[in-house]
Each structure stands twice: as structure tokens, then as C-alpha cells.
VEXDRENMI-504649 format. One record per residue (C-alpha): residue in one letter; y, z, x. Coordinates in Angstrom, 1 decimal. Example, Ala and Ser with C-alpha at 12.3 -4.5 7.8 and 13.67 -1.06 7.14 Angstrom:
<pts>
+--------+--------+--------+--------+
: residu :     py :     pz :     px :
+--------+--------+--------+--------+
:      A :   -4.5 :    7.8 :   12.3 :
:      S :   -1.1 :    7.1 :   13.7 :
+--------+--------+--------+--------+
</pts>
This chain:
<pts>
+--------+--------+--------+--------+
: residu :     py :     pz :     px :
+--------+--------+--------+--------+
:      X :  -32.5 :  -66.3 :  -53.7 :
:      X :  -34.5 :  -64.9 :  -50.8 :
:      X :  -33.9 :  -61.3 :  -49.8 :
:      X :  -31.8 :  -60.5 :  -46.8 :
:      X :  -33.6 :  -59.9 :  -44.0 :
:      X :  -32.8 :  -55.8 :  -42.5 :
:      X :  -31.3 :  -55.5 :  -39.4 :
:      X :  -32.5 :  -55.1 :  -35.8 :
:      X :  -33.4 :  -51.1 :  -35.6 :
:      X :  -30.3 :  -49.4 :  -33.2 :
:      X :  -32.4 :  -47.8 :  -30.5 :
:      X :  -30.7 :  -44.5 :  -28.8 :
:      X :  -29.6 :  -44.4 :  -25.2 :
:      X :  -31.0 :  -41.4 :  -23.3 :
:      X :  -29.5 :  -38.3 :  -24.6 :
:      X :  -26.8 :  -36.8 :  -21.5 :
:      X :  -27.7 :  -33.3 :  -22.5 :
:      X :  -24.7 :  -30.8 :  -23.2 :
:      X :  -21.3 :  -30.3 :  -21.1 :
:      X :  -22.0 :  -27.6 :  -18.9 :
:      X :  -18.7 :  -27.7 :  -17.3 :
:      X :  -17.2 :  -26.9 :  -20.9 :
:      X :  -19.9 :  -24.2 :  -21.8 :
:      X :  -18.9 :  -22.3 :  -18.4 :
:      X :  -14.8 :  -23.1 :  -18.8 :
:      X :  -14.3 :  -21.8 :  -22.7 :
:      X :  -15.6 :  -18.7 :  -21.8 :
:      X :  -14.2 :  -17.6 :  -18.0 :
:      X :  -10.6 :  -19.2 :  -19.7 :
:      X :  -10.4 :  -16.4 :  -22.5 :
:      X :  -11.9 :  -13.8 :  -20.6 :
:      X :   -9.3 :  -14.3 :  -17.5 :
:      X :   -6.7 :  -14.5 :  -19.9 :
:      X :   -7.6 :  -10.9 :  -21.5 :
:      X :   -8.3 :   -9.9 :  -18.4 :
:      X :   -5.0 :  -10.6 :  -16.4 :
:      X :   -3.3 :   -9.4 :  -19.8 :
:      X :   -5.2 :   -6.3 :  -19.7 :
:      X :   -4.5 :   -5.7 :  -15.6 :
:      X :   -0.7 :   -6.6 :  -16.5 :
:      X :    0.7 :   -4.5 :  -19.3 :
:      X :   -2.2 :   -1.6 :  -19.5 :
:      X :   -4.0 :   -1.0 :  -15.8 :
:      X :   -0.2 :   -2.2 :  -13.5 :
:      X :    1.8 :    0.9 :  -14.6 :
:      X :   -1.1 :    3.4 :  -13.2 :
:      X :   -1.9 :    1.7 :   -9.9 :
:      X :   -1.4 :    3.7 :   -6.8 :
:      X :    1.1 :    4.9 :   -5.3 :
:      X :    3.4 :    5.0 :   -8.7 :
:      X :    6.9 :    4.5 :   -9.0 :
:      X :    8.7 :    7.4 :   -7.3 :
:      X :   10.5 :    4.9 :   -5.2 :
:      X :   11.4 :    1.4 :   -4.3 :
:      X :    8.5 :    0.9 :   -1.9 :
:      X :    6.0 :    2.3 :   -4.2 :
:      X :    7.4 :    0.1 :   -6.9 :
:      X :    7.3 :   -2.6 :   -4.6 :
:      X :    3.9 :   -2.1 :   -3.5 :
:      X :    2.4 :   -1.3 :   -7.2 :
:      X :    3.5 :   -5.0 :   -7.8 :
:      X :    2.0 :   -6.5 :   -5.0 :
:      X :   -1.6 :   -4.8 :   -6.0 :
:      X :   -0.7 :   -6.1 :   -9.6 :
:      X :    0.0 :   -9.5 :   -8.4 :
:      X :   -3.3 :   -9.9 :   -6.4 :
:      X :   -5.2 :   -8.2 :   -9.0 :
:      X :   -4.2 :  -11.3 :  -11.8 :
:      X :   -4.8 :  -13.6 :   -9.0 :
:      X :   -8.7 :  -12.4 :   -8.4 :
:      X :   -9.7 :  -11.6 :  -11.9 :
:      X :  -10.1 :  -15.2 :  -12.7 :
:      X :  -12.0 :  -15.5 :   -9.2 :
:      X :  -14.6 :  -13.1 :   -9.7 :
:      X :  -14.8 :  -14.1 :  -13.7 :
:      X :  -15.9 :  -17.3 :  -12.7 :
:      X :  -18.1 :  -16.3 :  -10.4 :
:      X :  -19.7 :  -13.8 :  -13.1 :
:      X :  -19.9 :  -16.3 :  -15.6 :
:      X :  -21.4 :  -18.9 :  -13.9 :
:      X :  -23.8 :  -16.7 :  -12.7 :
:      X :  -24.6 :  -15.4 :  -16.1 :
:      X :  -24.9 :  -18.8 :  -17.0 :
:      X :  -27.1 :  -20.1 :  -14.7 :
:      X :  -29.6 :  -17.4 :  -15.3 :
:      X :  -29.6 :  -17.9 :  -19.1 :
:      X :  -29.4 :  -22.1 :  -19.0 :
:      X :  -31.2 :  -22.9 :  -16.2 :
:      X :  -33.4 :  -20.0 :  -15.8 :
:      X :  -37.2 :  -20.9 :  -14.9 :
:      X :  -39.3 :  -21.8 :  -18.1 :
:      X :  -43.1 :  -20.9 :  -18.1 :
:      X :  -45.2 :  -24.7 :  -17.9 :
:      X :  -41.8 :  -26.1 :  -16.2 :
:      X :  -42.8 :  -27.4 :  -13.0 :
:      X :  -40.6 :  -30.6 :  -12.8 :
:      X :  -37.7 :  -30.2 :  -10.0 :
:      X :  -34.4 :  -30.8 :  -10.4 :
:      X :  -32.3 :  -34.4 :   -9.9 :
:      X :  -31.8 :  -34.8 :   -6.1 :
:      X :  -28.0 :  -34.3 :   -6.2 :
:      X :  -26.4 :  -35.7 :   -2.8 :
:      X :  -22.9 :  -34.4 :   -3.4 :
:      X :  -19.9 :  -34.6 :   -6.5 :
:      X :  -16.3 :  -35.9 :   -4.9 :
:      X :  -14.6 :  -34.5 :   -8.1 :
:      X :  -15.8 :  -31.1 :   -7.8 :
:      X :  -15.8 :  -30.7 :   -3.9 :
:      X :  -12.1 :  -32.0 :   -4.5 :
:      X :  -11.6 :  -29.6 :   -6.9 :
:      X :  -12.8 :  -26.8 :   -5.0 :
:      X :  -10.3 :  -27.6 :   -1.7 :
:      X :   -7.7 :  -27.7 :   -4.2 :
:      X :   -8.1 :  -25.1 :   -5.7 :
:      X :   -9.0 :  -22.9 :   -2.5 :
:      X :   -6.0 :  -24.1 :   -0.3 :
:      X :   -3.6 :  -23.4 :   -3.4 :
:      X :   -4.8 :  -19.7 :   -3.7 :
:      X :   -5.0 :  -18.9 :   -0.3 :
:      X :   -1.7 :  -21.0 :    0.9 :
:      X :    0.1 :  -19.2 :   -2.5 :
:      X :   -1.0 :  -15.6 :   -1.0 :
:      X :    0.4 :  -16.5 :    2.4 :
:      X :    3.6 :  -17.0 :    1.2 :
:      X :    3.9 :  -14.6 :   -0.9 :
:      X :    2.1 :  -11.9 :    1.3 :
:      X :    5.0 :  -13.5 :    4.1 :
:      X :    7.7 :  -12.6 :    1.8 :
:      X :    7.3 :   -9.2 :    0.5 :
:      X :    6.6 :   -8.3 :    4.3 :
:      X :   10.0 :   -9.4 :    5.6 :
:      X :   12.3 :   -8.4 :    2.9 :
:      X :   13.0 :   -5.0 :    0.6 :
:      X :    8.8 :   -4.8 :   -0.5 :
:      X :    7.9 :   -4.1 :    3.3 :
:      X :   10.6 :   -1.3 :    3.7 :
:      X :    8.4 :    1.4 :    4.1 :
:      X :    5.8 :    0.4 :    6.2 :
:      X :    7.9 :    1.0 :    9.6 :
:      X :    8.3 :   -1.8 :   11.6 :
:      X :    9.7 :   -0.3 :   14.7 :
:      X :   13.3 :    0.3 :   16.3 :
:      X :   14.9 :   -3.2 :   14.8 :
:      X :   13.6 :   -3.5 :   11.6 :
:      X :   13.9 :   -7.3 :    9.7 :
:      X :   15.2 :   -5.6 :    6.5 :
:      X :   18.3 :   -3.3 :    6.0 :
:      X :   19.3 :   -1.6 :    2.6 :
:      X :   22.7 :   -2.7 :    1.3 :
:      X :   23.8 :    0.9 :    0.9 :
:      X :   24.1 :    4.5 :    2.7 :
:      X :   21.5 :    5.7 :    4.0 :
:      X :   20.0 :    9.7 :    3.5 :
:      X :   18.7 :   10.0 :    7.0 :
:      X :   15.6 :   11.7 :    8.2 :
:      X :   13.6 :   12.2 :   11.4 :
:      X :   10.0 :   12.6 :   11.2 :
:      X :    8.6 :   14.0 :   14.1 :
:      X :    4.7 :   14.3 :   14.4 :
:      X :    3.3 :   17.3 :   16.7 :
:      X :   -0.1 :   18.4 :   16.2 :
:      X :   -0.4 :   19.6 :   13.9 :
:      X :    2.8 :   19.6 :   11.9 :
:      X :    5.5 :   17.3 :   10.5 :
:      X :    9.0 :   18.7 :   11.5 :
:      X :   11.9 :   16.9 :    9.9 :
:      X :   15.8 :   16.9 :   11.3 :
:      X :   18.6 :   15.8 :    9.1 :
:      X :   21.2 :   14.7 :   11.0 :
:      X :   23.4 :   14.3 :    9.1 :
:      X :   23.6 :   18.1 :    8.2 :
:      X :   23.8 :   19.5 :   11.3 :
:      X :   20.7 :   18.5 :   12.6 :
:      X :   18.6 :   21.4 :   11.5 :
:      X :   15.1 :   21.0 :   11.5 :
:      X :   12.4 :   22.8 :    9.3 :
:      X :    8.9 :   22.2 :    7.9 :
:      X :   10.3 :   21.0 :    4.3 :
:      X :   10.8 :   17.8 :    3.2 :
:      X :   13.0 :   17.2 :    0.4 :
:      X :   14.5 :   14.2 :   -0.4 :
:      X :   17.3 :   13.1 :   -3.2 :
:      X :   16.3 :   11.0 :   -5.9 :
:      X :   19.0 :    8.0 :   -6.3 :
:      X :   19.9 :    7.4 :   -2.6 :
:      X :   18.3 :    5.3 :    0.3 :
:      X :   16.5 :    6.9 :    2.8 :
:      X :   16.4 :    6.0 :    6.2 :
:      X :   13.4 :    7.4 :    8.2 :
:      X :   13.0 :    7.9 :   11.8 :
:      X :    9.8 :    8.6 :   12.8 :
:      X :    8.5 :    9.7 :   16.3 :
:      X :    6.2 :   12.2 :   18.2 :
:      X :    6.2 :   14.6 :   20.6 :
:      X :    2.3 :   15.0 :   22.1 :
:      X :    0.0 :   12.0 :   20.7 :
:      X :   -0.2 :    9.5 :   17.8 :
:      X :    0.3 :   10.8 :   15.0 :
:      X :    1.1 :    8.5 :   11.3 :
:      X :    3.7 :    9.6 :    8.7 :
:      X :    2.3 :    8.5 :    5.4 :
:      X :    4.2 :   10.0 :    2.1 :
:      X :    1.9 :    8.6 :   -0.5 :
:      X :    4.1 :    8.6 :   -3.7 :
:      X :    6.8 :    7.3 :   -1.5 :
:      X :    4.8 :    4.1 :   -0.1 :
:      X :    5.9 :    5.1 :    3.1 :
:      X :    3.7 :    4.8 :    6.1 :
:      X :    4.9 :    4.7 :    9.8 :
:      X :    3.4 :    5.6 :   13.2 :
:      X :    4.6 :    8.5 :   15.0 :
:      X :    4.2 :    7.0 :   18.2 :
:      X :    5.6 :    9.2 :   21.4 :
:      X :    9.2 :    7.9 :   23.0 :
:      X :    9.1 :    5.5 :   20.2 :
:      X :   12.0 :    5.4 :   16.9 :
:      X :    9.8 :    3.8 :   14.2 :
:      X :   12.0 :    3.0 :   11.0 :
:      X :   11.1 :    3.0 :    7.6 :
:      X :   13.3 :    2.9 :    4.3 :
:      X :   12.7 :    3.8 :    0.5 :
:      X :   15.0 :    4.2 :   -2.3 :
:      X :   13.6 :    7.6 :   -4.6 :
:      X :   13.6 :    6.8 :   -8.1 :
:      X :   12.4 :    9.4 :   -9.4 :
:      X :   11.7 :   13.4 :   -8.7 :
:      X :    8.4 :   15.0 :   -8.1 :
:      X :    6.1 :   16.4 :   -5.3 :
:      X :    5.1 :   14.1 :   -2.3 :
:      X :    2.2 :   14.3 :   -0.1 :
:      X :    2.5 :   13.9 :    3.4 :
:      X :   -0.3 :   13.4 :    5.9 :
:      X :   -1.1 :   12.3 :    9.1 :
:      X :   -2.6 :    8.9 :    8.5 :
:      X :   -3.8 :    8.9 :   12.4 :
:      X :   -6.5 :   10.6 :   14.4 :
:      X :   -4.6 :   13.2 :   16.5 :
:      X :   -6.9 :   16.2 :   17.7 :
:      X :   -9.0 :   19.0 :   16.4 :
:      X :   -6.9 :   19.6 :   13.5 :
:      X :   -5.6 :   16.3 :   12.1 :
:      X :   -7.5 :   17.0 :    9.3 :
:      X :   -5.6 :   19.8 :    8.1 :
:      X :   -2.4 :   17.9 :    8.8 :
:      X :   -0.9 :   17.4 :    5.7 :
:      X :    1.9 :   19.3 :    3.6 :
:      X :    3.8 :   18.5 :    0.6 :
:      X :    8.0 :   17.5 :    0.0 :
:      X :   10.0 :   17.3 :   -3.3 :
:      X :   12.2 :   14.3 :   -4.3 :
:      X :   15.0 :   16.2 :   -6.7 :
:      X :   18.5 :   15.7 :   -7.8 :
:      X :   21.2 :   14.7 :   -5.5 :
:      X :   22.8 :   18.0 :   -6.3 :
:      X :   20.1 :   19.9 :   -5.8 :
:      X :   19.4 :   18.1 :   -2.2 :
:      X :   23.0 :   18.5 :   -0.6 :
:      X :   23.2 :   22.8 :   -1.6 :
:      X :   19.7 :   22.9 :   -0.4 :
:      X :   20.2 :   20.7 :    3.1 :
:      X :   24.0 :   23.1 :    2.9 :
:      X :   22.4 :   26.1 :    2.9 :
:      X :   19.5 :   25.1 :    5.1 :
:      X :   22.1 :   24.3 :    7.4 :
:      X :   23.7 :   27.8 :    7.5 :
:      X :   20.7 :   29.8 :    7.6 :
:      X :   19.0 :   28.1 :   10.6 :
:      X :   22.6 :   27.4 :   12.8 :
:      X :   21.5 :   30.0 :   15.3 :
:      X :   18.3 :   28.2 :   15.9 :
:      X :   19.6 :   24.8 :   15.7 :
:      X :   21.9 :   26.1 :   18.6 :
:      X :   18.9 :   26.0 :   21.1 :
:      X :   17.1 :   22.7 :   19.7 :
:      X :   17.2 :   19.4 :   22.5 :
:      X :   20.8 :   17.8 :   20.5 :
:      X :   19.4 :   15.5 :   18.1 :
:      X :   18.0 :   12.0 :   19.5 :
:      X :   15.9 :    9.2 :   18.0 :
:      X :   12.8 :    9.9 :   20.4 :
:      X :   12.4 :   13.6 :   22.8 :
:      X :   11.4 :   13.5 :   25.9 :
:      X :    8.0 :   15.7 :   25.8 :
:      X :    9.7 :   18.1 :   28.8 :
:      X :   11.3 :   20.0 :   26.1 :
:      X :    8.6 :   20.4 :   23.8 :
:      X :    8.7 :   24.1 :   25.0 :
:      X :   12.5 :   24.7 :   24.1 :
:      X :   11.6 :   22.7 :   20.6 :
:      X :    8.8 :   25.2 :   20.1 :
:      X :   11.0 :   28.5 :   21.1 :
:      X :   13.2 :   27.1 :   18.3 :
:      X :   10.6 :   26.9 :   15.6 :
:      X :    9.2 :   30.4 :   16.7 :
:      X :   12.7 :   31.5 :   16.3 :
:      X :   12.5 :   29.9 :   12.7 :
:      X :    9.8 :   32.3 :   12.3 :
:      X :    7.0 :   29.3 :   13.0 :
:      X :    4.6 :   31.0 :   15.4 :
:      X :    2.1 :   29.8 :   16.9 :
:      X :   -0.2 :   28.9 :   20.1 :
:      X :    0.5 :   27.5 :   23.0 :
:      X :    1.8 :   24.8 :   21.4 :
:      X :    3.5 :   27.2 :   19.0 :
:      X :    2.9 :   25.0 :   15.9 :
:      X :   -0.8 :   25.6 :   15.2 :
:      X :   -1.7 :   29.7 :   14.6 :
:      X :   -3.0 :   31.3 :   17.8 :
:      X :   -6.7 :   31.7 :   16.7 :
:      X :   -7.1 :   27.9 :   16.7 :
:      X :   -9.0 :   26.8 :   19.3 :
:      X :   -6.8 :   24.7 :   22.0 :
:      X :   -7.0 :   21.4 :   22.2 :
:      X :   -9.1 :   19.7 :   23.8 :
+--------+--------+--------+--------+
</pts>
């Protein structure tokens, strides 16, 4: 019986080298994930400017939401880069050129997607923090979009170089150089100026609102928790504005109503010849404000809120 003849030989269709697309995805997916992870539950709870009080909290989970968002970004862009220079890194005795790519509908497709999704998601979601409790503190003049649902602690800020004063009118309308704040309860801040532009910015509070002459620029923040809060002037207002800063105290209810009592008492007599308390001062009676403050034992220059061997202002 005559042998079988073997069959035809199987020859091998050019070899479509290896997945690139796959060698760069495995890799950015797990690092993104341990990344966003890592910004989540260990980095979020640290990021500026803490948790003393709603805005703060508010604005610590805004950072942390945009952080998770641009980890993956910039790990892709680091991979693939890393990539690149390991894979297709110039050989020595390779001098053939690459294929003449003319363009790739699925990845430019991709790319729009994924491009318009990001920045369209941020929009929104940059829109809405802005217009409800999460944009709060950032002062957004006389009429503001958002209201708390509660009593309000009120405060007026009122910027002078070079010196915060605060009135609290609803103890008399006292003002002093202390800021003091009770944790628990709403704050409503009114912030204005009585010479030039100054900016109110309590960093732990996430507050920040122009002190802007004639002008009531509200801000609101729950406090959350007690501690020491550093104000500054957040504006360029004169010789001095670097030196414009001070520091407040966020403590119990308690503690804030004897203190703003007792603040009361002790300055009636110069509260007596303070302007009577108004959202914005009309800068005519600067002078009676600054009598009062001398009379507070605040003296001063010429502008009686800066020590008289300053130089003036220019």
C-alpha cells in the first residue's frame, strides 16, 4: 500500500508584533487605581485648608475630587512616555523609518471622547459647588446665590490699612481687633473697607472676600471645629500689607457669647462714639472711627491704626 503522501507545509503570515495599546493600559490601570486610592483615604484628610468649617470641608473635597480626576491624566502621560522611551527607543544600526501613519479614527475618537467628558464633567461640577453651600465662603457680593438654612453669628470685617477691625452687631456693635468665632453656629460675614482694597482671607475657615470701599461683600461658613485662624490681607493695599495679618480663635459657643458679653461692657463707652453700625462707612468718618480705636487704647498715626514711626503712606 503506498505511503500517504505529507501535507502541504502551513506557511506563517507576517507576525503583527505585540499589543502596545495593552502593554501601556495594564500598567497606567493599576497605578491610577493605587493612585486615586492613595489621594482618597491617605493624602484627602491633610489637604489645605482642613476641616475647621463647612467651607474648608467643602473646598478640601473639591481639591480631592480634581486630584482623582488628574492622577489618571498625568499617569498616562508618564507611562506612555516611559514607554516610548524603553520600546521604541532608537537602536544602534537601526536606520529604517517608521510606517507613514496618516491618521487612526478610533483613537482620535477616543481622544474627543474622552477630552469633552473630562472637561464638560468639571464644568458641571466646578458650576455647582460655586452656586450652592461649597462656594459660601468665597464672598460673592451684597446678594449672594446661597443662604444657610439657620441663624446666622454675624460679623463685619472691615479692612483699613493696615488692620482687620471686626463689629458684632449683634452684641452691641462693639468693635475690637479680635476675632473669635463659636464653633457650631453659621457665620455670616460682612466684609468692607474704609481707605483701599483690602482681601479678608481666614485660611482654616476657607473664607476669602474682598474688602472693597462702600461695598457689603458677604461670605458664610459653618465652624466645625475650635482652633486658631489666620487672617490676612489677600490684596495689595500699601506699604504695609505685608504685615497685615493677625490671628482669631474658633471656641465653644459658651465661651464666644461671655467673651462677645463682656467685650461688650468693657468697650460701651467707646462704642458710644463709633459711626452706629452700617453694612459699608462712608470714609468721612474714618477720623471718628479712629478716635474710637485710640480710645480702645489702639494708637496710632495719622491714620491711627498703624504705630506713628511708620512711614505714611504713600
Amino acid at each position: 500500500m503506498a505511503a500517504e503522501s505529507p501535507a502541504p507545509a502551513q506557511h506563517a503570515g507576517p507576525s503583527s508584533g505585540p499589543n502596545h495599546g495593552i502593554r501601556i493600559f495594564i500598567p497606567w490601570l493599576i497605578l491610577s487605581v493605587v493612585a486615586d486610592v492613595l489621594i482618597w483615604v491617605v493624602w484627602g484628610p491633610h489637604l489645605p485648608p482642613g476641616d475647621m468649617s463647612s467651607s474648608a470641608s467643602n473646598q478640601q473635597f473639591d481639591i480631592r475630587v480634581m486630584a482623582v480626576m488628574a492622577a489618571p491624566v498625568m499617569l498616562f502621560v508618564l507611562v506612555y512616555f516611559a514607554y516610548a522611551l524603553i520600546v521604541w527607543r532608537h537602536r544602534e544600526g537601526d536606520e529604517e523609518d517608521g510606517p507613514p501613519i496618516h491618521g487612526n479614527t478610533r483613537v482620535s475618537a477616543t481622544w474627543i471622547t474622552l477630552s469633552s467628558v473630562i472637561v464638560l464633567s468639571l464644568f458641571v461640577f466646578g458650576t455647582v459647588e460655586l452656586v450652592t453651600t461649597n462656594g459660601a465662603g468665597a464672598g460673592e457680593g451684597a446678594s449672594p446665590i446661597w443662604k444657610p438654612p439657620a441663624e446666622t453669628v454675624q460679623v463685619q470685617v472691615i479692612g483699613q490699612q493696615w488692620k482687620f477691625t471686626y463689629r458684632y452687631p449683634q452684641f452691641g456693635g462693639f468693635e475690637t481687633t479680635h476675632l473669635v468665632l463659636p464653633v457650631g453656629e453659621w457665620v455670616e460675614f460682612h466684609v468692607t473697607s474704609i481707605d483701599v482694597i483690602h482681601s479678608f482671607w481666614a485660611y482654616q475657615l476657607g473664607v476669602k472676600a474682598d474688602a472693597n470701599p462702600g461695598v457689603d461683600n458677604v461670605a458664610y461658613t459653618k465652624i466645625t471645629n475650635a482652633g486658631t485662624i489666620t487672617v490676612r490681607c489677600a490684596e495689595l493695599c500699601g506699604l504695609w500689607h505685608g504685615a497685615m495679618f493677625d490671628y482669631g480663635q474658633a471656641v465653644s459657643l459658651s465661651a464666644f457669647v461671655s467673651w462677645a458679653k463682656g467685650t461688650e461692657t468693657q468697650l460701651a463707652s467707646v462704642t458710644k462714639i463709633l459711626p452706629p453700625y452700617a453694612l459699608t462707612y462712608d470714609p468721612t468718618v474714618v477720623a471718628q472711627m479712629s478716635k474710637a480705636m485710640v480710645a480702645a487704647g489702639l494708637t496710632g498715626g495719622a491714620g491711627l491704626y498703624y504705630p506713628p514711626t511708620d512711614p505714611a503712606q504713600p
